[in-house]
C-alpha positions as a Markdown table, in Angstrom:
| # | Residue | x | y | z |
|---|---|---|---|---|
| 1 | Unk | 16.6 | 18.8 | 30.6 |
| 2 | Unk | 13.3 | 19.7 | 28.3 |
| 3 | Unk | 11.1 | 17.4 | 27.6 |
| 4 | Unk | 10.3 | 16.2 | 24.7 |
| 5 | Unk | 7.8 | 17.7 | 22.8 |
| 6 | Unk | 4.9 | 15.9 | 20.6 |
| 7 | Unk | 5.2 | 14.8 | 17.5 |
| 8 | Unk | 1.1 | 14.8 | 17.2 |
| 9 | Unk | -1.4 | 16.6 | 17.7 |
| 10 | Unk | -3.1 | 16.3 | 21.1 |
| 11 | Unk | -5.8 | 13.0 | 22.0 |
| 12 | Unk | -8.3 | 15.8 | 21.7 |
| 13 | Unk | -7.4 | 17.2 | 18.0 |
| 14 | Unk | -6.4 | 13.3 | 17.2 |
| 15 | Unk | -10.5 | 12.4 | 18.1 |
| 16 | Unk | -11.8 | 15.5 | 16.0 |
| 17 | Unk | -9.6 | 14.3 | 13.0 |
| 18 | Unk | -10.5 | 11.1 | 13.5 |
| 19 | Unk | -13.9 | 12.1 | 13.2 |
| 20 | Unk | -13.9 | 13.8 | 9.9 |
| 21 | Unk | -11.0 | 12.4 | 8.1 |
| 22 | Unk | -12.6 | 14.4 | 4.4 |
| 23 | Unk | -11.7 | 17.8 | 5.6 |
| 24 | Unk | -9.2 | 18.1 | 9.2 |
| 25 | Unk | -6.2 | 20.3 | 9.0 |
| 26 | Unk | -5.2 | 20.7 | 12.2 |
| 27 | Unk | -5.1 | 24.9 | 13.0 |
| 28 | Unk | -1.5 | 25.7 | 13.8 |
| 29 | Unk | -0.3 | 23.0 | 11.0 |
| 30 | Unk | 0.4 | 23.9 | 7.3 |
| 31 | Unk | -1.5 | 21.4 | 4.9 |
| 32 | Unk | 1.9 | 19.9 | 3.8 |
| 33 | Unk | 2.8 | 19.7 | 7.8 |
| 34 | Unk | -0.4 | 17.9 | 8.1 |
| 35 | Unk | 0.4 | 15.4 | 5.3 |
| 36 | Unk | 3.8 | 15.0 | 6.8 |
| 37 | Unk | 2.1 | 14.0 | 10.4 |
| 38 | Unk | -0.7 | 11.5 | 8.7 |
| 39 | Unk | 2.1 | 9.7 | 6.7 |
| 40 | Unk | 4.4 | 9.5 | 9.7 |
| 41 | Unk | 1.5 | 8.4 | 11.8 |
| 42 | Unk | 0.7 | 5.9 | 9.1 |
| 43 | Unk | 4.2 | 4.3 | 8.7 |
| 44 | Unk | 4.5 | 4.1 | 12.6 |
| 45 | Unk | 1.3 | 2.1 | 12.9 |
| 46 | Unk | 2.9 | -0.2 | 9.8 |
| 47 | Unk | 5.6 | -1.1 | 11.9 |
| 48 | Unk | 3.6 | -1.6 | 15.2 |
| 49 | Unk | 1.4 | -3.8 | 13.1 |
| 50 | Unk | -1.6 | -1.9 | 12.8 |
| 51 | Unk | -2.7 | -2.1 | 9.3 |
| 52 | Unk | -6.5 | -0.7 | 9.1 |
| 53 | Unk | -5.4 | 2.1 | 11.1 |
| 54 | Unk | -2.4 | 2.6 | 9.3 |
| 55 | Unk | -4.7 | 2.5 | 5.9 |
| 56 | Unk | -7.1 | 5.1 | 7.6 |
| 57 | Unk | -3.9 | 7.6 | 8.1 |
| 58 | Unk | -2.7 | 6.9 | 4.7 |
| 59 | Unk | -5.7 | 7.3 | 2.8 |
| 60 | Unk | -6.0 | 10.5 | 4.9 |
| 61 | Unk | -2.9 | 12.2 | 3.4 |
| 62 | Unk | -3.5 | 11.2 | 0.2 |
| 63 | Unk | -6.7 | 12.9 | -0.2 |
| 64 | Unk | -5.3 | 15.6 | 1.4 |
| 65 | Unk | -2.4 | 15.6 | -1.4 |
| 66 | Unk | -2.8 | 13.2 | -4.3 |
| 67 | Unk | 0.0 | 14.6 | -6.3 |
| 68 | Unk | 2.8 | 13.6 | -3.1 |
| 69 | Unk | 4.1 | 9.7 | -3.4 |
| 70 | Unk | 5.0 | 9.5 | 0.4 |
| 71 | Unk | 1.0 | 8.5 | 1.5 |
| 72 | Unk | 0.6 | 6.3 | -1.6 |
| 73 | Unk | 4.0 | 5.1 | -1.0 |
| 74 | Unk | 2.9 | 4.5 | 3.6 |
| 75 | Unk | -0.8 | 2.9 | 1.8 |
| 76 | Unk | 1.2 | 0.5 | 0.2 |
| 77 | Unk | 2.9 | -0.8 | 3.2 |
| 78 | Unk | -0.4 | -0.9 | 4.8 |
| 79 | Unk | -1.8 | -2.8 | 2.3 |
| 80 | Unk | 1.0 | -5.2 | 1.8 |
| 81 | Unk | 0.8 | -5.7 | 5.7 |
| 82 | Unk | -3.3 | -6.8 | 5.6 |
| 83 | Unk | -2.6 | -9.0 | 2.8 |
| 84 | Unk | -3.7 | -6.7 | 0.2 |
| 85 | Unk | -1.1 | -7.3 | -2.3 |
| 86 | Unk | -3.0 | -6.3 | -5.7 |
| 87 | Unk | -3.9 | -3.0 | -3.6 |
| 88 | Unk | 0.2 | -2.6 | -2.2 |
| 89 | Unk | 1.5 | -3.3 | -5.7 |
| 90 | Unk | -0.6 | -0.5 | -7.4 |
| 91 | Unk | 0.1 | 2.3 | -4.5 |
| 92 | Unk | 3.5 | 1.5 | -5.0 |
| 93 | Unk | 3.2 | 1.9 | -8.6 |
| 94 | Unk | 1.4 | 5.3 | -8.7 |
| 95 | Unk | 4.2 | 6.1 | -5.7 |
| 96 | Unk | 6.9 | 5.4 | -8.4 |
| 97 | Unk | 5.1 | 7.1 | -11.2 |
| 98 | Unk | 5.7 | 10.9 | -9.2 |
| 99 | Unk | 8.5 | 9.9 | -7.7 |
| 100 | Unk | 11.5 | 6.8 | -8.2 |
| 101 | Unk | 12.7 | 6.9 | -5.2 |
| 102 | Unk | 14.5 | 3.8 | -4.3 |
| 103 | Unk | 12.7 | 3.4 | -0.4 |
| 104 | Unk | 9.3 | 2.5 | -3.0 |
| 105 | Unk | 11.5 | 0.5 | -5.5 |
| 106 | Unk | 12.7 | -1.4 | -2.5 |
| 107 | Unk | 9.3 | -1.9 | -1.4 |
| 108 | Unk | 8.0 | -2.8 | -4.8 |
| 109 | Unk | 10.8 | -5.2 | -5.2 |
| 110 | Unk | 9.8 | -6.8 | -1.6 |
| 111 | Unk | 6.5 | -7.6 | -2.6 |
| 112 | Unk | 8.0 | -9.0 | -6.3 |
| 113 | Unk | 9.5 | -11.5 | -3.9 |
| 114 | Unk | 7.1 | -12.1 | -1.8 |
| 115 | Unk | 6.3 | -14.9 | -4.3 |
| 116 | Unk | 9.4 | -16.2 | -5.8 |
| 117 | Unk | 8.2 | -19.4 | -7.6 |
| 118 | Unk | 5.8 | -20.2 | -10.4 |
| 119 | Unk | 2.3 | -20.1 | -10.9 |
| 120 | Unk | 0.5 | -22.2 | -8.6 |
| 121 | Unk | -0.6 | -25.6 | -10.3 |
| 122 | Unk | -3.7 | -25.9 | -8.3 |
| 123 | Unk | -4.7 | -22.1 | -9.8 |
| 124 | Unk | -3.4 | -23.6 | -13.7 |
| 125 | Unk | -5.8 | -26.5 | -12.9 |
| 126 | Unk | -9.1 | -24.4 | -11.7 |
| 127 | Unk | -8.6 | -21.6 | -14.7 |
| 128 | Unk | -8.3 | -25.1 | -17.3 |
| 129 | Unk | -11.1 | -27.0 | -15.0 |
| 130 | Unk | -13.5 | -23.3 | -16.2 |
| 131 | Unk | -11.7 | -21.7 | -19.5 |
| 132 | Unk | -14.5 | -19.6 | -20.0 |
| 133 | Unk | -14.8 | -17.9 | -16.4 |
| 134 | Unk | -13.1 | -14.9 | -15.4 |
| 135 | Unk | -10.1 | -14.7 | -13.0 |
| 136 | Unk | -12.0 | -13.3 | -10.4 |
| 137 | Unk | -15.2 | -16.3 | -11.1 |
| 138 | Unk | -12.3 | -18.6 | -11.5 |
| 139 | Unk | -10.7 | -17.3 | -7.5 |
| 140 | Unk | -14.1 | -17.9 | -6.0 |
| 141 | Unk | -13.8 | -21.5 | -6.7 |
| 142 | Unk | -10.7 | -21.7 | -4.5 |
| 143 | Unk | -10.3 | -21.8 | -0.6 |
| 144 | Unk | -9.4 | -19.2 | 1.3 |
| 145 | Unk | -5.4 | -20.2 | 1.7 |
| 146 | Unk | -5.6 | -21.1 | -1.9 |
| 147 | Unk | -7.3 | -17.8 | -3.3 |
| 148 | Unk | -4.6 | -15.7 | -0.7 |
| 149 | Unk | -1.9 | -18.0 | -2.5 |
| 150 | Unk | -2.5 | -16.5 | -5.6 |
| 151 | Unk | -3.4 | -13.1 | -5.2 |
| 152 | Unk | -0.2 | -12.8 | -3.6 |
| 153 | Unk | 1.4 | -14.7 | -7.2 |
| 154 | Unk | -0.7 | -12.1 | -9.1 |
| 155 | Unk | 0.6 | -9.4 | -7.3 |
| 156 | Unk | 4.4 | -10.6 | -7.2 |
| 157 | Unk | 3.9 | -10.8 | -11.4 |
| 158 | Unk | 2.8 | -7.6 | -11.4 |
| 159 | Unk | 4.9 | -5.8 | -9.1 |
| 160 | Unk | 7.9 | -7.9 | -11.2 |
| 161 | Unk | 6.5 | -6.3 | -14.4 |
| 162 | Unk | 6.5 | -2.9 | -13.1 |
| 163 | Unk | 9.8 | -3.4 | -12.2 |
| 164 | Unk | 10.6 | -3.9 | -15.1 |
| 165 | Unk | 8.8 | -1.2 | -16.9 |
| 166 | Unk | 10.5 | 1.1 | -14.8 |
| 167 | Unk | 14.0 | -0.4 | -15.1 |
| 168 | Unk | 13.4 | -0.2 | -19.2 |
| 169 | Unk | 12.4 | 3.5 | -18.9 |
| 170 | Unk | 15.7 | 4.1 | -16.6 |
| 171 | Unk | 17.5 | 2.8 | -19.9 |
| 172 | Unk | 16.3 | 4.1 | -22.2 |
């Protein structure tokens, strides 16, 4: 029986990329075979819980080709999974902007739950408490939980709006 072959390039090429993530192709790869092995790198460490690295692969691909969905799309799930959410929700947006595929609707639609109740009163108090101050003045009056609390509402409202943006457009 043959063993398996590698998926990735070698430690050695993986330490090279690593250190100039701008401009590594890897030799015997096309650039679209490249982009292939960053995003499936990048949703591998997602699901072994590695987020910063997983960000680092992501971010990789997509400079390498900004007009493909699938890093914006693995970037998302990165950022959804470092508590991110503003960040996941608009990955996943520009993801569904080339491409609706229903894996990114899914994982749009994931984060649109992530929140499923109202806004948080303590947030309606603090924005009343300083009417004049700016969302972002009006999180750094909040604790840490708190300020996580509703970033994550903000970024459920949004991802549920560009659901539904995208939903209208399907209609129509």
């Amino acid at each position: 029986m043959k063993a398996a072959q590698s998926t990735y390039p070698s430690a050695e090429e993986f330490a090279r990329f690593l250190g100039d993530l701008r401009g590594w192709k890897h030799k015997n790869l096309t650039l679209e075979e490249t982009v292939s092995m960053l995003v499936a790198l990048a949703n591998h460490l997602v699901d072994k819980i590695q987020p910063a690295s997983a960000q680092a692969m992501a971010d990789a691909a997509h400079r390498l080709a900004p007009e493909r969905p699938e890093p914006l799309n693995a970037l998302g799930r990165a950022y959804a999974q470092s508590r991110h959410m503003h960040k996941a929700v608009q990955a996943f947006e520009r993801a569904l902007e080339i491409n609706p595929n229903p894996a990114y609707v899914a994982n749009l639609e994931q984060l649109a739950r992530s929140y499923p109740g109202g806004e948080p009163e303590f947030w309606t108090a603090t924005r009343a408490a300083v009417p004049d101050a700016s969302p972002e003045q009006a999180l750094k009056l909040l604790t840490d939980e708190q300020r996580y609390t509703v970033e994550q509402y903000l970024a459920a409202e949004k991802a549920r709006k560009v659901l539904a943006k995208l939903r209208t457009a399907r209609r129509g």
